[in-house]
Every structure is written in structure tokens, then in C-alpha cells.
C-alpha positions in Angstrom: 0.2 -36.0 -28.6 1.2 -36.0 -32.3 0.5 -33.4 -35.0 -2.7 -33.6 -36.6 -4.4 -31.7 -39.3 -8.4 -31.0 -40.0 -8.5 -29.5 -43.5 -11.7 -28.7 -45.6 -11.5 -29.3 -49.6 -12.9 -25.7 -50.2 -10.7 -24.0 -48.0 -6.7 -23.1 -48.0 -6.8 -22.9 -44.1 -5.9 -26.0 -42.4 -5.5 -26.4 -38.4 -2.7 -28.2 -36.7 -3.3 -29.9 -33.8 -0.5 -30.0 -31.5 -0.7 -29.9 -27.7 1.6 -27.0 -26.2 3.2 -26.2 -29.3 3.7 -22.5 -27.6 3.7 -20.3 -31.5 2.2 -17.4 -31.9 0.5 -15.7 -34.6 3.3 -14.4 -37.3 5.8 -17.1 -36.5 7.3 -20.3 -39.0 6.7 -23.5 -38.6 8.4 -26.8 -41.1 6.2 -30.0 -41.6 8.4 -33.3 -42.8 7.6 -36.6 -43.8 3.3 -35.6 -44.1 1.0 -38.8 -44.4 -2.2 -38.1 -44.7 -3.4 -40.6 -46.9 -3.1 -38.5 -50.6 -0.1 -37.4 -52.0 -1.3 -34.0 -52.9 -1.7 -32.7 -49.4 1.4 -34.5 -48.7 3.4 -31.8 -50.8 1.2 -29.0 -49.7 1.9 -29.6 -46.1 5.9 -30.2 -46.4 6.6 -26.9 -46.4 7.5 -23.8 -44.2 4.5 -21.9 -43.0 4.1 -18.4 -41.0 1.2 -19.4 -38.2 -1.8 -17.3 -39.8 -3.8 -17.4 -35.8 -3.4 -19.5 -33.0 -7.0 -21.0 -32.2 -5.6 -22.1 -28.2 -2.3 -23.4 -26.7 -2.9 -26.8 -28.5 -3.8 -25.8 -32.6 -3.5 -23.4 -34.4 -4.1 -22.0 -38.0 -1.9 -22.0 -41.5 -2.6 -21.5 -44.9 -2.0 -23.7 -47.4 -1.0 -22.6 -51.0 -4.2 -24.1 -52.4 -7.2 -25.9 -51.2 -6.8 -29.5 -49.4 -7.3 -32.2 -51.7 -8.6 -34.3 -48.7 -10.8 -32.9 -45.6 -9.4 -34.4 -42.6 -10.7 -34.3 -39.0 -8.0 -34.5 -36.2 -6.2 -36.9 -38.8 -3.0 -37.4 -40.0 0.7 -37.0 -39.2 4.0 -34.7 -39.7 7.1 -33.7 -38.2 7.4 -30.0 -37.2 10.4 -27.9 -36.5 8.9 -24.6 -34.9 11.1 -21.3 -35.4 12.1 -18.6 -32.8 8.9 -17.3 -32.3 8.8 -13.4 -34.1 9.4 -10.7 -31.6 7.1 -7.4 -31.1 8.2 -4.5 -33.1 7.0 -2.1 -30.5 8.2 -1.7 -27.6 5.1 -1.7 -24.7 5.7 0.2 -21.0 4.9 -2.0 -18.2 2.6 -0.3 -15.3 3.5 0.0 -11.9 5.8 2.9 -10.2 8.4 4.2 -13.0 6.1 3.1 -16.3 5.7 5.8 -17.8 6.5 9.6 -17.9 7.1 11.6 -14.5 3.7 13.3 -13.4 1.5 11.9 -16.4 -0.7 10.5 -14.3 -1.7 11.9 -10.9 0.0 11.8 -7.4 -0.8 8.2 -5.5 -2.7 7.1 -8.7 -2.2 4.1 -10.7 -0.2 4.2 -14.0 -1.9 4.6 -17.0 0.3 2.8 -19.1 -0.3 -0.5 -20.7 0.1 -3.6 -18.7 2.5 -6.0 -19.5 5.5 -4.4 -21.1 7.5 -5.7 -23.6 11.2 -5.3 -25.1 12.3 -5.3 -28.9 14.0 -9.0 -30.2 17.1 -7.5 -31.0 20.5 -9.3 -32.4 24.5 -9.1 -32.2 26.3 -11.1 -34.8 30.0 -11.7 -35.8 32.0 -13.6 -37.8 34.6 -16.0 -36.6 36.1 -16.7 -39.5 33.9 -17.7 -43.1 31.5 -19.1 -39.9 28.8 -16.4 -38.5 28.1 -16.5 -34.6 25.3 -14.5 -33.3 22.8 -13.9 -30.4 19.5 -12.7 -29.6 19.5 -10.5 -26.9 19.1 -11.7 -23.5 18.9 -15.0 -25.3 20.4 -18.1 -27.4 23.8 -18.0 -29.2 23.4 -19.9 -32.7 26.1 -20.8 -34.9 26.1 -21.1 -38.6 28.5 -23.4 -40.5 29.6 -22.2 -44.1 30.7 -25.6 -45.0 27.3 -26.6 -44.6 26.0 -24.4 -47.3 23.0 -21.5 -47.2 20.4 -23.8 -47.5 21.3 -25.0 -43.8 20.3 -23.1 -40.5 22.4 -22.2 -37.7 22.7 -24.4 -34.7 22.3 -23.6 -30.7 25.4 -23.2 -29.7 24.2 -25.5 -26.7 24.1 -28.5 -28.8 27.6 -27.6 -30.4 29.8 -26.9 -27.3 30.2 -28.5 -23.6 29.3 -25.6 -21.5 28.3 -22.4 -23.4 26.4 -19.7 -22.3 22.6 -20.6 -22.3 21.3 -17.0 -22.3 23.7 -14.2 -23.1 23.6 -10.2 -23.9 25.5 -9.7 -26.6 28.5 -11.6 -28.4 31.5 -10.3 -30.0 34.2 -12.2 -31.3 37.9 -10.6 -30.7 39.6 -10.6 -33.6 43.2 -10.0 -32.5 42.7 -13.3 -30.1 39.9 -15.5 -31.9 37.9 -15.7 -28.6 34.1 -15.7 -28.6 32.9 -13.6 -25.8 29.5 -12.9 -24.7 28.4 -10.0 -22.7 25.5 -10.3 -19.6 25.4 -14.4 -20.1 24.8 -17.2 -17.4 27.3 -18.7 -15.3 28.9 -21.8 -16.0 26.5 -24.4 -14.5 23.5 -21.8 -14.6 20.3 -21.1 -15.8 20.1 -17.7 -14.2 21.5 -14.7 -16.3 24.0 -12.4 -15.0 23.9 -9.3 -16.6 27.5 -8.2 -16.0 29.4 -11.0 -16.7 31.3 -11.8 -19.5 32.4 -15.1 -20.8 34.7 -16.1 -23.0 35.2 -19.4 -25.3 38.9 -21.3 -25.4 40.7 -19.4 -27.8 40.3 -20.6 -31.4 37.5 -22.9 -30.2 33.9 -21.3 -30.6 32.4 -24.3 -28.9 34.7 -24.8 -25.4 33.7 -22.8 -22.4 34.7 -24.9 -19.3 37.5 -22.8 -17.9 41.1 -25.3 -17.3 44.5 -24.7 -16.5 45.0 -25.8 -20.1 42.7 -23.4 -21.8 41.9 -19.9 -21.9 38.2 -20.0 -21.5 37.0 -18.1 -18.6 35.0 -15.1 -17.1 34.9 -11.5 -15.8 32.3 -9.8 -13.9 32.4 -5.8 -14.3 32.5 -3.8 -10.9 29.6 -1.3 -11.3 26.2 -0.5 -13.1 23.7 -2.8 -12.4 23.5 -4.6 -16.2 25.6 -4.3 -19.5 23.7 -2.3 -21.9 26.0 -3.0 -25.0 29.6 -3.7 -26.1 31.5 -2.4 -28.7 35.1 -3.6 -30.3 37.7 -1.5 -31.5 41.3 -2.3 -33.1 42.8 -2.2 -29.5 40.2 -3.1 -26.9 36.5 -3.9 -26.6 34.9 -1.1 -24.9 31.5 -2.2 -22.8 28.9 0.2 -22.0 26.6 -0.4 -18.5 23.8 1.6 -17.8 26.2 4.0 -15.3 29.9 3.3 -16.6 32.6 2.4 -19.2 34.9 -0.3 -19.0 37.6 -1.1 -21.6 38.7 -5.1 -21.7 41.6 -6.1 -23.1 43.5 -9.1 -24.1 46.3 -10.1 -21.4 47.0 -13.4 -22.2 47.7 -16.2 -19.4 46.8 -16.9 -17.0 44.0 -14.3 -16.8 43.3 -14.0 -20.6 41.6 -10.8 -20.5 41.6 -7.7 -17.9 38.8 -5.1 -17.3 39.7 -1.7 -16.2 36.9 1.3 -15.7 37.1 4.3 -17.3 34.2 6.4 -16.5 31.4 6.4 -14.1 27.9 9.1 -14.4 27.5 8.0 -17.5 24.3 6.9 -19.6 23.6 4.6 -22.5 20.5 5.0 -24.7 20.7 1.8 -25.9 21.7 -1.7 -27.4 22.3 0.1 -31.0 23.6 3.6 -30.2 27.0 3.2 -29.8 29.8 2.7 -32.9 33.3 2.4 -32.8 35.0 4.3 -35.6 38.5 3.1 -35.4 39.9 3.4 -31.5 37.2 6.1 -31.2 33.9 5.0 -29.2 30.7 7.1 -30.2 26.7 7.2 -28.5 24.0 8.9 -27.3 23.2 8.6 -23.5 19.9 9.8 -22.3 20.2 13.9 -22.9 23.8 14.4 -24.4 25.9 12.2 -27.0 29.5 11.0 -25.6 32.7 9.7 -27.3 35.7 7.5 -25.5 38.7 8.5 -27.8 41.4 7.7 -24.9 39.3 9.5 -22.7 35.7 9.8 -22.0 34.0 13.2 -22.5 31.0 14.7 -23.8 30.9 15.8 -27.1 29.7 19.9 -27.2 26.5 19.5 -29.2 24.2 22.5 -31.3 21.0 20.3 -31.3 20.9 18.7 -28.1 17.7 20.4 -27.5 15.6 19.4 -31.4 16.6 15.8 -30.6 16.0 15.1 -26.5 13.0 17.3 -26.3 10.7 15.5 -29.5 12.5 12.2 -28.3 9.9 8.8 -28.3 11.4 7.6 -24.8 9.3 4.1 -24.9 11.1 3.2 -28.1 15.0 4.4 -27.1 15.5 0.3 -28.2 15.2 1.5 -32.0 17.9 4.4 -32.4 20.5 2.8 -34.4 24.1 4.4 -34.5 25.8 4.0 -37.7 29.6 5.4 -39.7 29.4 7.1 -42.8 33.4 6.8 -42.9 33.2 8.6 -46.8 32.3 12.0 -45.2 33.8 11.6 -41.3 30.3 11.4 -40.0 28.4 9.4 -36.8 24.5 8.8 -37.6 21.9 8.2 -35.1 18.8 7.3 -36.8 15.7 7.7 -33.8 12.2 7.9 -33.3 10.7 11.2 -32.6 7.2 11.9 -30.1 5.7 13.6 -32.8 5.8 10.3 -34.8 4.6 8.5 -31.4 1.2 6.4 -31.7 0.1 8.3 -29.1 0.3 11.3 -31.3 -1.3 8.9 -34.4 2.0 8.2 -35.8 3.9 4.8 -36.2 6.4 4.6 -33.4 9.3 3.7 -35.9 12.6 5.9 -36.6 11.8 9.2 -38.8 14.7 11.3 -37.5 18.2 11.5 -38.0 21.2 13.5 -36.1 24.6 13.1 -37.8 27.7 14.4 -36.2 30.8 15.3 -38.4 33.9 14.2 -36.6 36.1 15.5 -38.9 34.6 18.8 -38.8 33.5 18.9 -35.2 29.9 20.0 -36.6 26.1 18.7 -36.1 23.3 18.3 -38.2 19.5 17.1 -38.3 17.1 16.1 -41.1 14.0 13.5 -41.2 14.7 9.9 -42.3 12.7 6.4 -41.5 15.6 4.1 -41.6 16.4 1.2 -39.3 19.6 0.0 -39.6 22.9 1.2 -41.3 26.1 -0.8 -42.1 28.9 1.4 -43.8 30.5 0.6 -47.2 33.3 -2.1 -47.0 31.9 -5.0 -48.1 29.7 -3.1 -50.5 30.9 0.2 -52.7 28.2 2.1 -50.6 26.3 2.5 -47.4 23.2 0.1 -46.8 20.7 1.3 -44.7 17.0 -0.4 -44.4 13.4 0.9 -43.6 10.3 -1.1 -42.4 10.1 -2.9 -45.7 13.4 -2.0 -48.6 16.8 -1.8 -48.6 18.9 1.5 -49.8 21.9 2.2 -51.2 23.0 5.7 -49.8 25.6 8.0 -51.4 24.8 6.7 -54.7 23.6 9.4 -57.8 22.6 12.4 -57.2 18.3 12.3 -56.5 15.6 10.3 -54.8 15.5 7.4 -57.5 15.1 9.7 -61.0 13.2 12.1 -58.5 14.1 15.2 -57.1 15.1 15.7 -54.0 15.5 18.2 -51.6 19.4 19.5 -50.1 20.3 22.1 -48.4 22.8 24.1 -46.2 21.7 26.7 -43.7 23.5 29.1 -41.7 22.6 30.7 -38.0 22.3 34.3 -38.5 25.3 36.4 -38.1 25.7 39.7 -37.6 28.6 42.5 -37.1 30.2 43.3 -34.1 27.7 42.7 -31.2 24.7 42.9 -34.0 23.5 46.5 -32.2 23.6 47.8 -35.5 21.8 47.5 -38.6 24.1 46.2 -41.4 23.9 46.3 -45.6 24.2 43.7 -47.9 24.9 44.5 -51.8 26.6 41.3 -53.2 27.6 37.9 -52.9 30.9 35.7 -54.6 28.9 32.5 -53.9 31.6 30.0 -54.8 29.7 26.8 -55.5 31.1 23.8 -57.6 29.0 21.6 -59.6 31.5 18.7 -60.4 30.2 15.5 -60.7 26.8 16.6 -61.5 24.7 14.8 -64.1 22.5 17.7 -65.4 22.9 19.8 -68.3 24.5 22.9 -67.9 23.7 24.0 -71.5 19.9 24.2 -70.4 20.0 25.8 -67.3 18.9 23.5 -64.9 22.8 22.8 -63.2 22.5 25.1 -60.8 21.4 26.3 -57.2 18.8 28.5 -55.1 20.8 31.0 -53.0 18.2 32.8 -50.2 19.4 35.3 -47.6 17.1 37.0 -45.1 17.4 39.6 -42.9 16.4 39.8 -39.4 15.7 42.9 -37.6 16.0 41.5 -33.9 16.2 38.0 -32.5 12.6 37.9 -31.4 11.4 40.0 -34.7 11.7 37.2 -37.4 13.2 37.5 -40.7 11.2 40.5 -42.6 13.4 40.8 -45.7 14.6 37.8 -48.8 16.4 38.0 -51.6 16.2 34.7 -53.9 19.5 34.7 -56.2 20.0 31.3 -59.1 23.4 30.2 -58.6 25.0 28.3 -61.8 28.1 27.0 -62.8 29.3 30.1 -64.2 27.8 32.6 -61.6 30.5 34.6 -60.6 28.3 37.6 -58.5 25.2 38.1 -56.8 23.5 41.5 -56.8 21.2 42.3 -53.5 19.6 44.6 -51.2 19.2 43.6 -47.5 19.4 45.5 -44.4 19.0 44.2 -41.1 20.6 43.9 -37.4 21.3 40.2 -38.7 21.5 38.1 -41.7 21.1 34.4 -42.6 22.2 31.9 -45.9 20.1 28.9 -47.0 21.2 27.2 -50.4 19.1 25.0 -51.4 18.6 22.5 -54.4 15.5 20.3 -55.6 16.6 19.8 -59.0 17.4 16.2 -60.3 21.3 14.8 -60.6 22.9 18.0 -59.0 25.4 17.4 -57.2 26.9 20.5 -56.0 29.3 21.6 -53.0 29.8 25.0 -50.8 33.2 26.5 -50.6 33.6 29.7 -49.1 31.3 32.4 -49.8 32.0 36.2 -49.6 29.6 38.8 -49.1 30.0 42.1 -49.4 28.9 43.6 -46.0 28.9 46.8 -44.3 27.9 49.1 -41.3 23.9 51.1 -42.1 21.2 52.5 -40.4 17.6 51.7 -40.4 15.1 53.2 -43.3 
């Protein structure tokens, strides 16, 4: 059947009529070469559309950029070049045994959890070359062309090659060897995905995958786990994550071109975007404790395992994104929390953050919406995106011309085995203010310096002293007494920029009052 259109003059919504044109609502479609008898509509309808409702599987709705100049009834024609259709943005549990969470619903009764289920579109890309190769997951490979300018789309890699992968993972191009490999692809020959094998193209040709004695395309299948979960390339190897193990695969030339060797077993994987390679070092989170490959595999000692895994959002692990911010030696992991849940009335996206400082071998939390994070290379600073904007990150010193909120926080520490109460008369605070764009002159470079006392674990904090710290603060006079004490420094004025060095406090044995 070809593409028709009914249009009314007093209306920008027009219906296409195309039998099984399999859109949905949200997607893009491109009309070409229009005739529907007057020239006007003709422009209006060569153009790309989003799908504004699908009526059935054979029309649907779009919405013109002004009214029809011509009301048509099942008339006319066009050439249309559908899009991918758009991909959910939340992830939905199937029902059956294992939806859902352990003993939410009672013994021997049906799951309560939404029929159906659903995973996130999510994408791998890499460049070979000026040309960009990437994948959606558990899908089609495309291939982009710079010769061919930005105004041109990327190709299926199906109608460039003689045998690539028609559904595949991931894909990852190895630099040192200019192959294209993809990760959980079909077979050659096959329709059927394999979720542990990896193939590889002919090296330096992105578009040969029939293996020969006279090239080096070919493929691997890893030994254990049940599906590859996500890959990640280093300078030396490419190290692949399954849902139970880690494998490293490396370049050995011919006749076997690559080799895969295991490295760990009892492992977990959160998911596609949680692990980063920061330079031979592997980092992610697994499903209750964060792990690094640096040589070996181990688990990395972590402060706040418990705030993250225990106000996790399980159904939406596919969103934690992993990112480097290589300018302060640290490992994000952006992640959705069950507070923000919709069960809970919130929006299911990433609002929470947990940064490990490699360099320091320290953690730290804080609440964030952000959905993505590439580091600065290409750009002076770190990008990172939300639902809707883009941000520069480590740039200035506030929210936008807005203040913002930093601050440091210690546990509380004590003397000894903290059985007895101690004093506190003064603090050297040692804070520097370089780089800071407010005034000193006026008062407002400068700091909030809070300590509290604590009279027991279990007692809370019952004393605080509030002290200003400015750039010329030398001391701090106090009066606390406790068992224990604890430091927060905290800022919320604009363009203050300010770092902790080593504070000393004047501490001593006391009794209680």
C-alpha cells in the first residue's frame, strides 16, 4: 500500500496512511518527493516529523508546522524513511517468578509487578579513525562516514560489509590493532544472538567479517557467565565483564588474532555503564560492593557501601553511569536512589552520586541528577548531562552566579578509646582561599567552621561552636567538651573557592560538668 495523507485546512494534524509501518508514538519519520496536488503542502510534508499518536498498525498522526492548504482524504503520495523507533526511558519489571523484590508479594502468589517488562535503549560508540562506529545494545551496528559530511546519517553496518554481526552487545574498536570487535553478537550465518561471543572485523577493515586464512577476522566465545554484561578497553587489553566473571582479551596476532584468559570468577556487574577504565586500571560497582581489576581483581574497602546499596532503585540499575574525573583522581557513579523511585512519587532517574578518590583511597556521597559523564580531553572540562541540559563541571566557583553549597565533614574522633570526656579551646584551621573570585576586602572570602560534641555514640551531638574562617584567620577560640568531637566546614557563599590543609586543634583530657 502507499503512503497517503487525509489532512483538514483548519487543522495542523494530518494522518499517514501506511499499512504496517510498525512507529510508535515519539518516534521520526522523513517524507520525500510529496505530490499531493499543491505545492504548499508539498513543502510542509517534506520534512522530518516525531509521530505525535499512532491511530492503529496502518496510520498514524503528525503535526504539521501549519495548517494544510489542501484537505485530502486517503490521497496523495510520499516517500518515508522511518527512524529507530525511541526507546523507553524506564525501565519496567516483567511478572512471573524473580520480578520483583524477594517476599513483596506473598508466598505461592502471583507477582505484582507490571507485565511486560522492558530494558533501557542504550549505546556503545567508538571511533575508528575520523569515522564513528557504534551500536545499540543487543542491536544494529551503524557506521558514520566523515567524508560524507554531518548532514549525512550513519549506515547499517549490514549494507556496508559481507558478513557483519546483525545484532551485537557492545562494540569497541582496539586501538593498538584497528579491529572492530563486538561483544554478545550473532554468529556468522546467524540470526540468533549469542551473548558471549565476540567478533571481530579484518584488521583495518571495519566492513570484513568472514574469517580466512588471509585475514584476521574471526571469533571467541568466553568460558563462563551466562551473557556479557559490558566491555571495557584499556592501553594493554580489553577487559570484559559477564554477569559472574572477568576476562582480559588481548591482541596475539596470527593465526589466532586475539586470546581470552579469565581472571576472576564470583563476581557481579551492575551494569552496561558502571564500569571505567582509568588507564590499565578497571573500576565498577557489582550488585552490593564496588571492585577494581588493576592487575588483579579485588574489592575495593568501601565507608558507604551501606547509604548507597540500601536506598538503591534496583529496577533501574541500567541508569548508573560510571565516569573519570582524572583532574582530582576520582571514579563517579551517578545512580538512582528508592527514595527517588515512582513508587515512592519520585521520577526514577539518577539523583545520587558516590565518588571514590583513587588517589587518596577515600569515598564520598552527595545528591546529583546527572546521566552521563565524559572527562575533559576533548573539551578543557568535564561534560556531564541531565534529563534535558548539558554542564560543564569544574568550571568557576558557584551554581551559575548562585551560591552553592560545599562542604567537608569528618567522623567523630575522640582520644584514646573515647572513655573519657575531652576539651577543646582552639583551632589553627589552615584553609587557603587561592583562586577564589570574591572580595576579601568585604568579608565575604571566607568559610563556616562548626564542631560539635558528642557525649556517647547513641547520645547525639549536644554542644556547637560556629567559628568564620577568612583568609587571614590564624586562630579559633572555643569551648567544647565531650566523649567525642566532629568538624564540618562548610561554604554557601558565591565564587569561593577554598581548600582544607591540615587543621590543628588544641585538645586535651577533662571530666564532665
Amino acid at each position: 500500500m502507499a503512503i497517503t495523507f487525509t489532512t483538514s485546512t483548519s487543522s495542523t494534524l494530518a494522518t499517514v496512511n501506511d499499512s504496517g509501518h510498525g512507529a510508535i508514538a515519539g518516534s521520526y519519520v522523513t517524507f520525500s518527493n510529496a505530490d499531493t496536488g499543491n505545492l504548499g503542502l508539498n513543502s510542509k510534508l517534506n520534512n522530518e516529523f516525531s509521530i505525535t499518536s499512532v491511530t492503529n498498525s496502518n496510520s498514524y498522526v503528525i503535526t504539521l508546522s501549519a495548517n494544510a492548504d489542501t484537505a485530502l482524504s486517503s490521497a496523495g503520495s510520499a516517500d518515508a524513511e522511518y527512524q529507530i523507533n525511541v526507546g523507553i526511558n524506564t525501565v519496567v519489571p516483567g511478572d512471573g517468578w524473580g520480578a520483583g523484590t524477594w517476599g513483596a508479594d506473598g508466598w505461592g502468589s502471583a507477582s505484582g509487578e507490571t507485565a511486560g517488562g522492558g530494558t533501557l535503549r542504550l549505546w556503545s560508540q567508538d571511533n575508528f579513525g575520523e569515522d564513528l562506529i557504534f551500536n545499540q545494545r543487543d542491536g544494529f551496528i551503524f557506521y558514520w562516514d566523515k567524508t560524507l559530511g554531518t548532514s549525512s546519517r550513519a549506515q547499517n553496518l549490514l549494507e556496508l560489509s559481507d558478513a557483519a554481526p546483525r545484532k551485537s552487545r557492545k562494540v569497541i574498536v582496539s586501538e593498538r590493532d584497528r579491529h572492530v570487535i563486538c561483544f554478545g553478537a550473532t554468529p556468522l550465518g546467524s540470526n540468533t544472538q549469542d551473548r558471549l561471543l565476540v567478533r571481530f572485523s579484518h584488521q583495518e577493515n571495519p566492513f570484513f567479517w568472514t574469517p580466512a586464512a588471509t585475514n584476521t577476522a574471526g571469533d571467541l566465545r568466553v568460558g563462563s557467565g551466562s551473557e556479557i554484561v559490558t566491555a571495557v578497553k584499556t592501553r594493554r587489553e580489553i577487559i570484559i565483564l559477564t554477569d559472574t566473571s572477568v576476562h582480559s582479551m588481548q591482541f596475539i596476532g596470527p593465526p589466532f588474532t586475539f586470546g581470552i584468559n579469565q581472571l576472576a570468577s564470583a563476581i557481579t556487574v551492575r551494569g552496561f555503564n558502571t564500569a571505567v577504565a582509568v588507564g590499565d586500571a578497571v573500576y565498577w560497582m557489582g550488585y552490593d560492593r564496588f571492585y577494581v581489576y588493576d592487575g588483579r581483581v579485588q574489592v575495593i574497602p568501601c565507608s558507604v557501601r551501606d547509604h548507597v546499596f540500601r536506598d538503591f532503585n534496583e529496577n533501574q540499575s541500567d541508569k548508573v553511569y560510571a565516569g573519570v574525573n582524572s583532574a582530582f583522581g576520582e571514579v563517579f557513579w551517578f545512580y538512582p536512589s528508592a527514595t527517588n523511585s515512582g513508587a515512592n512519587g519520585g521520577t526514577d532517574e539518577n539523583d545520587r552520586y558516590v565518588v571514590y578518590n583513587y588517589d587518596q583511597q577515600i569515598w564520598y556521597v552527595g545528591n546529583l541528577a546527572r546521566t552521563s559523564w565524559v572527562d575533559r580531553g576533548v573539551y578543557q572540562y568535564p561534560m556531564a548531562t541531565d534529563s534535558n541540559l548539558v554542564y560543564n563541571h569544574e568550571k568557576g566557583n558557584d551554581n551559575d552566579g548562585a551560591s552553592m553549597l560545599s562542604f567537608i565533614e569528618s567522623s567523630p574522633l575522640d582520644i584514646q578509646d573515647g572513655d573519657q570526656f575531652v576539651f577543646i579551646r582552639r583551632m589553627i584551621p589552615d584553609i587557603s582561599f587561592d583562586n577564589s573570585d570574591a572580595d576579601a576586602s568585604d568579608g565575604q572570602k571566607g568559610v563556616f567552621m562548626q564542631l560539635t560534641a558528642q557525649r556517647s555514640p547513641a547520645g547525639g551531638f549536644v554542644k556547637t561552636s560556629t567559628q568564620t574562617v577568612l583568609s587571614d584567620t590564624e586562630l579559633n577560640h572555643l569551648r567544647l567538651r565531650g566523649r567525642s568531637f566532629g568538624l564540618r566546614i562548610l561554604s554557601t557563599t558565591p565564587k569561593v573557592h577554598w581548600r582544607l590543609g591540615t587543621p590543628r586543634v588544641d585538645i586535651r583530657a577533662d571530666g564532665d560538668r
